[in-house]
C-alpha angles and dihedrals in degrees: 000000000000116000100252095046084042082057098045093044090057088044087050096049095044093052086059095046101051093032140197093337090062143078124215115185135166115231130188094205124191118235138185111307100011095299109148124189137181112249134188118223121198106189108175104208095254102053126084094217144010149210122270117205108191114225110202105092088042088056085052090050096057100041082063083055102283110161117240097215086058090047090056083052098061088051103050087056091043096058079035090059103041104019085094090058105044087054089104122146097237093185080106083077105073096051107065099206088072106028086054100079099061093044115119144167141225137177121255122161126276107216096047093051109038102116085046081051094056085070102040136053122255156173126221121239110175106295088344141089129227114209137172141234143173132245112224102163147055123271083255089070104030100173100061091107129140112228104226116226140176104275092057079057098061089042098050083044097217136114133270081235091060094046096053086053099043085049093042099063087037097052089044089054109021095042097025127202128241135167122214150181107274089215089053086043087055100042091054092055099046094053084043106054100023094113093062104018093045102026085165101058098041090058088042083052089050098048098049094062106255132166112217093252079057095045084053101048089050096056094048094052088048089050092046087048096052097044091044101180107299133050112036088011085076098048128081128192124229128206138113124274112275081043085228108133087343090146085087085076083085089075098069113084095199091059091054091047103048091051092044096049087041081053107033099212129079119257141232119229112212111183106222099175140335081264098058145000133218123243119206121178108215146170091187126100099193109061093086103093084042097062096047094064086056103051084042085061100044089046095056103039105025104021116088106236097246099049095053106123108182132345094223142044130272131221127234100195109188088195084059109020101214137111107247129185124242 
């Protein structure tokens, strides 16, 4: 089955499944740095917005065997799961007094976006842009936003500059920004995530006989055993605290300049994705080339495509206290 048939015949068989009440449509929908990827809506008639579940990995999935039956399924529990928090009155949004409060920015790259730049408004960072959206959900949902483009600007009747400011001070206290330990970073997740990302050692963990306090202290002492104390056990990650879009941190000056003082050195900056960066104290001036190999490589082989942020590192300087591209 070819992919677009493979598209039309889950659109087809949703449509059946949910009936007359519902809405099935097929949407080529842009994404971060020109990806763009084929999604499903299913938008009931009394409700202002609806879920999209994107079908291309499940396309891959059933071109390795994957049976089809099995795929309707997923989506089905999927709409099942978020449809309830995506039911928000949007009509806010055209009133900027009260859509203001929930807008909010995050970095994406310039020059992999710029077609996508030509229809939003944006600021600007280095080789980066700054651009704004709008929460419209609960944490429980995290993706229902409202990209914000130019034609919300002229009907809202205010400037790209206000609106950076207005984003700015919403994205530093409603999102946060924190710095932390990578090797903390890593061992959270792991504990988080083990049941579905080390299937293996979860049930190794359960077998054995392990209360959840043990499970824990395993893991840490894994994670401690693999970082040693050197390597990742330098580095911090900074993003914001749902680690959704948190590479925007690097805008605030204050942020960059508490951690370098604390720290004494300058740091390099290695964009790990549009979601964090990574910080690395450092007193050398010749790892830059370096680095960037190695955000080239993880970019190519670990990042998703559309959450790719920059191919190369950035600079802290504490003489100069600005962000500068290498």
């Amino acid at each position: 089955m070819m992919e677009q048939e493979f598209m039309e015949e889950v659109r087809s068989s949703i449509a059946d499944y949910m009936g007359e009440d519902v809405v099935v449509t097929l949407n080529s929908i842009l994404k971060n740095n020109a990806i763009v990827l084929n999604g499903l809506s299913i938008m009931e008639k009394e409700r202002s917005m609806a879920p999209t579940i994107y079908l291309d990995e499940l396309y891959e999935q059933f071109q390795k065997g994957r049976d089809f039956s099995n795929i309707i399924y997923e989506i089905i529990g999927l709409y099942e799961k978020h449809k309830e928090g995506v039911d928000v009155d949007v009509d806010f949004f055209a009133d900027y007094q009260k859509a203001k409060e929930r807008i909010v920015c995050k970095l994406v790259s310039y020059e992999k976006n710029e077609a996508f730049l030509k229809e939003v408004p944006y600021i600007r960072f280095l080789d980066l842009a700054v651009i704004f959206y709008c929460l419209v959900a609960s944490d429980s949902i995290g993706s229902a936003v409202i990209i914000i483009y130019n034609r919300h600007m002229e009907l809202w009747h205010i400037t790209v500059e206000e609106l950076y400011e207005k984003a700015k001070w919403n994205t530093r206290h409603l999102l946060g920004c924190q710095i932390k330990r990578l090797v903390d970073v890593l061992r959270e997740n792991l504990i988080e995530n083990m049941e579905t990302d080390l299937p293996d050692l979860y049930e190794h963990c359960n077998e054995a006989g392990m209360t959840e306090e043990g499970t824990t202290e395993f893991i840490s002492g894994m994670v401690d055993h693999i970082c040693g104390d050197e390597g990742e056990a330098s580095m911090y990650v900074l993003s914001n605290q749902r680690q959704l879009n948190g590479a925007v941190c690097i805008i605030y000056p204050d942020v960059l300049a508490d951690f370098a003082a604390e720290m004494e050195q300058d740091i390099y900056i290695i964009p790990s994705s549009i979601h964090e960066v990574l910080l690395l104290p450092t007193r050398e001036e010749d790892a830059a080339e370096r680095l960037s190999e190695m955000v080239r490589e993880v970019n190519s082989t670990q990042v998703e495509a559309d959450e790719i942020l920059a191919n190369h590192v950035y600079f802290y300087s504490r003489l100069n206290q600005k962000v500068s591209v290498l």
